[in-house]
C-alpha positions in Angstrom: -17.8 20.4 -0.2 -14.5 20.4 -1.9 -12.7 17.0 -0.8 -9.3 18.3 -0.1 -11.3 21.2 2.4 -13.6 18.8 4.1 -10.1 15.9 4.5 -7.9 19.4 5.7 -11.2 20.3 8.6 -11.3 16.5 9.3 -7.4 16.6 10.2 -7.6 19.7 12.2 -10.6 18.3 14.3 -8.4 15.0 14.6 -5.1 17.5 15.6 -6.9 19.3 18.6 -8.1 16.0 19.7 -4.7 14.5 20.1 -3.2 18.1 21.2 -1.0 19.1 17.8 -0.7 22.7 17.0 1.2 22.0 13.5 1.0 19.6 11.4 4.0 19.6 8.4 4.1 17.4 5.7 6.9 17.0 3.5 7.3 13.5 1.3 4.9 10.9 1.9 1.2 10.1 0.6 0.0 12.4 3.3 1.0 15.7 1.6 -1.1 14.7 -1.9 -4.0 13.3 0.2 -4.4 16.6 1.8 -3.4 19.0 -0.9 -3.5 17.3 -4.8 0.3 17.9 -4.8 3.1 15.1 -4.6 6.4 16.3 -3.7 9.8 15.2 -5.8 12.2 13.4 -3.3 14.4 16.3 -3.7 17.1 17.7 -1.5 15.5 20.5 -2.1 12.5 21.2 1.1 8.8 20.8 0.0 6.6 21.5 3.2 3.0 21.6 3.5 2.5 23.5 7.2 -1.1 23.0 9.0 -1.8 25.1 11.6 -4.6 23.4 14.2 -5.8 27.0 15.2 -7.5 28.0 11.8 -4.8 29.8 9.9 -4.5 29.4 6.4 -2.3 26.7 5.5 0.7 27.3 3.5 2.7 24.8 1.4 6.6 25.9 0.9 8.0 24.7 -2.1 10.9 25.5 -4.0 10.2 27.8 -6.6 11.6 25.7 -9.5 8.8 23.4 -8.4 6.1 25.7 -7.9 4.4 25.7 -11.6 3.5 22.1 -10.5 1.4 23.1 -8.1 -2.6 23.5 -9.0 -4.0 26.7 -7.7 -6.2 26.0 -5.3 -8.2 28.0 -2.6 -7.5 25.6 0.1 -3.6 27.1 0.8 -1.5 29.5 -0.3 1.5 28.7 -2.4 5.0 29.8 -0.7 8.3 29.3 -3.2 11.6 30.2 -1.9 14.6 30.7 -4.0 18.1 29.1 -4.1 19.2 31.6 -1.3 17.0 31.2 1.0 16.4 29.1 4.0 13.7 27.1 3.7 13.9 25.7 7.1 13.5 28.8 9.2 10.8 29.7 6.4 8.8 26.9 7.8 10.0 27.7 11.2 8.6 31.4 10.4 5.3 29.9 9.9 5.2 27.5 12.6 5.7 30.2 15.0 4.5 30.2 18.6 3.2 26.6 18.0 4.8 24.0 19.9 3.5 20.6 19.5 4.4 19.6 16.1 4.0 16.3 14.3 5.9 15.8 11.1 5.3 13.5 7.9 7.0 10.2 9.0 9.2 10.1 5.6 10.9 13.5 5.7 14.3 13.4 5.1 16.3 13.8 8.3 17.9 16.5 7.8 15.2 19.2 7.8 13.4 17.6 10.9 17.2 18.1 12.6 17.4 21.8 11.3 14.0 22.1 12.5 14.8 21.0 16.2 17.4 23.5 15.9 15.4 26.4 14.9 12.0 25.5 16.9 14.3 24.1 19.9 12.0 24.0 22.7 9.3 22.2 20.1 8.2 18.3 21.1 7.4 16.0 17.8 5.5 13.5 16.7 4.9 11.4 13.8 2.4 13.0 11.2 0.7 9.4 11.1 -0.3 10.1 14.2 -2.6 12.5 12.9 -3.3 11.4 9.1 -3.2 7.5 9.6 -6.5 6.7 11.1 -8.5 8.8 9.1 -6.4 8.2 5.6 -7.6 4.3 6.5 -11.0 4.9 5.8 -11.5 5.7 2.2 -14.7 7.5 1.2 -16.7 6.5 -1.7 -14.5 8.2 -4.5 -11.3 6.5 -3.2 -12.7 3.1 -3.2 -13.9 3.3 -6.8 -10.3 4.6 -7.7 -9.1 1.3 -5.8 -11.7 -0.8 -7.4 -10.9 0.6 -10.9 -7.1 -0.7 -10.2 -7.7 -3.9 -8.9 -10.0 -4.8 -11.9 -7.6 -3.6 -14.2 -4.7 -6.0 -12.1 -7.3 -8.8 -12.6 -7.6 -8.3 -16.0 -3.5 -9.0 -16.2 -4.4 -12.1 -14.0 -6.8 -13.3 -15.8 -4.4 -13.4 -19.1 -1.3 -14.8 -16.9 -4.2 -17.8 -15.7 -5.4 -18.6 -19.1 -2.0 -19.0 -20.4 -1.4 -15.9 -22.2 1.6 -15.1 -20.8 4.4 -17.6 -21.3 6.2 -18.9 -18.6 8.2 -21.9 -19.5 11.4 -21.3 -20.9 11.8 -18.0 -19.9 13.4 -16.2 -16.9 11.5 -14.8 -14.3 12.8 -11.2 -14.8 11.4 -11.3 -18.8 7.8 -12.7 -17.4 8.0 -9.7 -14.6 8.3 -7.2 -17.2 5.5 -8.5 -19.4 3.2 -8.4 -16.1 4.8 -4.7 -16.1 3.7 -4.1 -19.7 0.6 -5.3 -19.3 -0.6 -3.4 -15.9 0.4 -0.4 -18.0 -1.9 -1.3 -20.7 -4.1 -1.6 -18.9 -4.8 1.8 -17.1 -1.5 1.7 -14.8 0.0 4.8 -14.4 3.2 3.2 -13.3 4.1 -0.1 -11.9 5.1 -0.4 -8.5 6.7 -4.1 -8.4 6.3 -7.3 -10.5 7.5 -10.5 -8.4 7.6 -13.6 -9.9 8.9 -16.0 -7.8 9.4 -19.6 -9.5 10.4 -23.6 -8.2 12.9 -22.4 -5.0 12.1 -18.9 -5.4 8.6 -19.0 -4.9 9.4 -19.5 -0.7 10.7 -16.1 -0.7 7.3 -13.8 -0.2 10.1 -10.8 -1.9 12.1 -12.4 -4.6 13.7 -9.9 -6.8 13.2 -11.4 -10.0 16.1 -12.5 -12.0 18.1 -15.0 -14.1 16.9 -18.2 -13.1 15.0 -19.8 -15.9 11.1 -21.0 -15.2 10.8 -25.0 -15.4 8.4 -27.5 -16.4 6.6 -28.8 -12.9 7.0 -26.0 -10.8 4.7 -23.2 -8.6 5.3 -20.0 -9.5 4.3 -16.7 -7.5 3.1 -14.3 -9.3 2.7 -10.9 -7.0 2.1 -7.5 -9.5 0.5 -4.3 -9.0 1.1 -0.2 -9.9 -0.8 3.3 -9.5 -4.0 4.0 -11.5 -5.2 7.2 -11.2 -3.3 7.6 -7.8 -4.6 4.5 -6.0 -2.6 1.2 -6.1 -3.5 -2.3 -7.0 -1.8 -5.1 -5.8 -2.8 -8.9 -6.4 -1.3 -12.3 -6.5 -1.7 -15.1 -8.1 0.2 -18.8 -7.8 0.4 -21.1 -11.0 1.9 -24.6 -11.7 4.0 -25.1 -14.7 3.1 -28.0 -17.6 2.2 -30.8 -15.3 -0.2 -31.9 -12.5 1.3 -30.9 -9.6 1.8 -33.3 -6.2 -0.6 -34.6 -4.1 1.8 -33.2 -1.5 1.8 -29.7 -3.4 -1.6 -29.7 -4.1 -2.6 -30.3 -0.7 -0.9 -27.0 0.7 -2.4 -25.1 -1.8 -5.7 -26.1 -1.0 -4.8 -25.2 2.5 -4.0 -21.8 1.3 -7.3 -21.6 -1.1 -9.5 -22.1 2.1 -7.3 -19.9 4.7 -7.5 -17.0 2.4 -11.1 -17.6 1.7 -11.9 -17.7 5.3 -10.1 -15.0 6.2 -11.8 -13.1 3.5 -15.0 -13.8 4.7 -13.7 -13.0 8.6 -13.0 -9.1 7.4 -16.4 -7.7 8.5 -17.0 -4.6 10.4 -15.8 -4.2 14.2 -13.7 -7.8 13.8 -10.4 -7.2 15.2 -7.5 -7.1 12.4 -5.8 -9.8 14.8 -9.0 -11.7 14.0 -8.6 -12.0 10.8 -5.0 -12.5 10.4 -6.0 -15.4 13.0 -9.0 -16.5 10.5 -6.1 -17.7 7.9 -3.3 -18.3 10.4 -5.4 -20.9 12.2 -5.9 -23.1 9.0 -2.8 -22.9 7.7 -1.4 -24.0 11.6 -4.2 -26.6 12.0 -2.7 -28.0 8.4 0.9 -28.6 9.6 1.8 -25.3 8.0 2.0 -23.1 10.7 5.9 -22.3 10.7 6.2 -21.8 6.8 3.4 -19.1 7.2 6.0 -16.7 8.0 4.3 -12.9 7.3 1.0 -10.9 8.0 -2.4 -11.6 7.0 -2.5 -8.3 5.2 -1.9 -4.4 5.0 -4.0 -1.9 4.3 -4.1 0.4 0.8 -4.9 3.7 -1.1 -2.1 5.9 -2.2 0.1 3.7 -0.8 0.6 0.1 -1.1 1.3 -0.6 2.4 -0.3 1.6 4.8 -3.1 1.5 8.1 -4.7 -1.0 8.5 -2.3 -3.5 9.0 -3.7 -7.1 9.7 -1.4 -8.8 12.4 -1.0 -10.1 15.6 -1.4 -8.1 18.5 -3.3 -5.4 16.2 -6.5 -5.2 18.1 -7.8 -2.5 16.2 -11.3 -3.1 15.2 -12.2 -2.9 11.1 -14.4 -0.3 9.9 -16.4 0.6 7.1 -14.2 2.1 4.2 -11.2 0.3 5.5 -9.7 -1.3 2.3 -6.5 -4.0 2.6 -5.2 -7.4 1.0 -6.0 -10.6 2.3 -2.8 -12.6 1.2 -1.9 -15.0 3.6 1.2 -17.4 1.6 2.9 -21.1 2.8 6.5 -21.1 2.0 8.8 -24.3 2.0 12.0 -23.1 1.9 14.5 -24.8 -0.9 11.5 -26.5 -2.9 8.5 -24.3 -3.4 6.4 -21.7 -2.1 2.5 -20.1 -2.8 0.2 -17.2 -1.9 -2.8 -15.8 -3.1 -4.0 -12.3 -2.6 -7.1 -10.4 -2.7 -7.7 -6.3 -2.1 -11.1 -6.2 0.3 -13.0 -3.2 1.5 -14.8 -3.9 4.7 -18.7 -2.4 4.0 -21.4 -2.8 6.7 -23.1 -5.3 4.1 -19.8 -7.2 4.5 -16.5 -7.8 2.6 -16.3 -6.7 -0.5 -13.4 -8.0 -2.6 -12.4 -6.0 -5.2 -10.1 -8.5 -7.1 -12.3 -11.4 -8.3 -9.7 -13.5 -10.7 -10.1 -17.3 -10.2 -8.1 -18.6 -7.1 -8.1 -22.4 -8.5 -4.5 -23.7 -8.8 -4.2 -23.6 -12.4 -1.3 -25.4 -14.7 0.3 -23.3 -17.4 1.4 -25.4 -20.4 3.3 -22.5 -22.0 
């Protein structure tokens, strides 16, 4: 069966089951999932409009953007021109339909000139819908996602074995070479580079800047883009040009055996609490509770964070196809800072990481 027809019938089964007559998609990974086509984040309305009831779907797009889209038999193609409205175009097709669920990143302004046109409408979030079933990636998507992360471990592998120098220079030139080298190695684009060194490495999202990369310091290395549409995402902590401290050596052997454990916790119908608690518990056992200051993990596909996320309180039980990092991190604010991170697919043979680059603490001399 064509994918995007069987993932459109899955929806719609999923839509009547939690009583939405419409489902419309604007920006957002949903929209490409479901159709092949990603949206421009223009001011300009793209809407992809799913009726539950059987119709056939339409996608409204602006017609200056319609040569983008792939003809396809799944949906017709609806441009309007500059004069139109493109809001009570969609509100044409939406019609009698009432309960409506809308992608969760549409710009605000249409879902506001929707409630005005479809007035006596209720609305939910389109993740309501698309999340839960967008989690569990079928066999194509997690070759796409395994595809990524080995090409992210190939840039790992070269910033571990010293080929990418870090001494000397400043964190925003060695974030850039990570961003050169993801690209050269199949990325599409690149989605973030951190590198985080000495007193910026206890900031899990340091913006990478100025400050010049030391001799006997950790530095966070957290990298990943699109390949093929699915993201990679992988980090990596280094020492710089000297044996580190018994003191910092100790937390990072902490970290090495909390994210291994947790790793190992992400089987099939364990709670996503479970494992976050799997890594939390060491790290907190250790003395490092407080300086363990995020989530386990977060799921990923098309996006980079998306369903599952594993936290406290999520007692959501992992299934087969769900794919998400293991990345738990010990920060000590004003000193130093380290995380390693790992994209895993939970299989009912067990976990299956996808990134396998050496997670030994490693000194870079250059």
């Amino acid at each position: 069966m064509n994918p995007l027809r069987e993932r459109i019938d899955r929806v719609r089964s999923r839509m009547v089951d939690v009583g939405v007559d419409a489902l419309l998609l604007s920006l957002g990974a949903d929209l490409p999932w479901l159709t092949g086509y990603e949206a421009m984040p223009l001011e300009r309305l793209t809407m992809f409009v799913l009726p539950a009831d059987g119709d056939t779907p339409t996608l409204v797009v602006p017609r200056l953007e319609a040569p983008r889209v792939a003809e396809r038999s799944d949906f017709v193609v609806r441009p309007w021109g500059e004069t139109e409205d493109p809001v009570a175009v969609v509100a044409g097709l939406v019609g009698s339909r009432r309960r409506l669920a809308i992608s969760d990143r549409a710009w605000a302004t249409f879902l506001i000139g929707l409630q005005s046109a479809v007035p006596d409408a209720s609305w939910r979030r389109a993740s309501d819908v698309t999340s839960p079933l967008r989690a569990v990636k079928d066999v194509d998507e997690i070759k796409a996602l395994r595809a990524a992360a080995q090409a992210a471990d190939r840039v790992a592998a070269q910033l571990l074995g010293g080929e990418i120098p870090l001494i000397g220079r400043r964190e925003a030139e060695v974030s850039a070479d990570l961003g050169r080298r993801l690209r050269a190695e199949g990325h599409d684009k690149v989605n973030f580079a951190i590198v985080g060194s000495g007193p910026n490495a206890a900031s899990p999202h340091h913006e990478p800047g100025d400050r010049v990369i030391q001799v006997g310091e950790s530095v966070v290395c957290d990298f990943g883009g699109t390949m093929d549409g699915y993201c990679s995402d992988i980090t990596r902590t280094v020492f710089t040009g000297s044996e580190p401290s018994a003191e910092f050596r100790d937390l990072y052997d902490v970290l090495q055996r909390a994210q291994s454990l947790s790793v190992a916790a992400a089987t099939v119908g364990t709670s996503c609490e479970d494992v976050d608690a799997a890594a939390r518990v060491v790290i907190t056992d250790a003395g490092y509770g407080d300086l363990f200051i995020h989530r386990t993990g977060h799921g990923i596909g098309l996006e980079e964070h998306e369903d599952p996320y594993l936290v406290s309180g999520n007692a959501a039980p992992l299934v087969a196809g769900h794919a998400f990092s293991i990345e738990p991190g010990i920060y000590v604010a004003g000193r130093h800072g380290a995380r390693i991170e790992d994209i895993v697919v939970a299989t009912e043979s067990g976990p299956d990481a996808l990134n396998t680059a050496n997670h030994d603490l490693h000194v870079i001399d250059a």
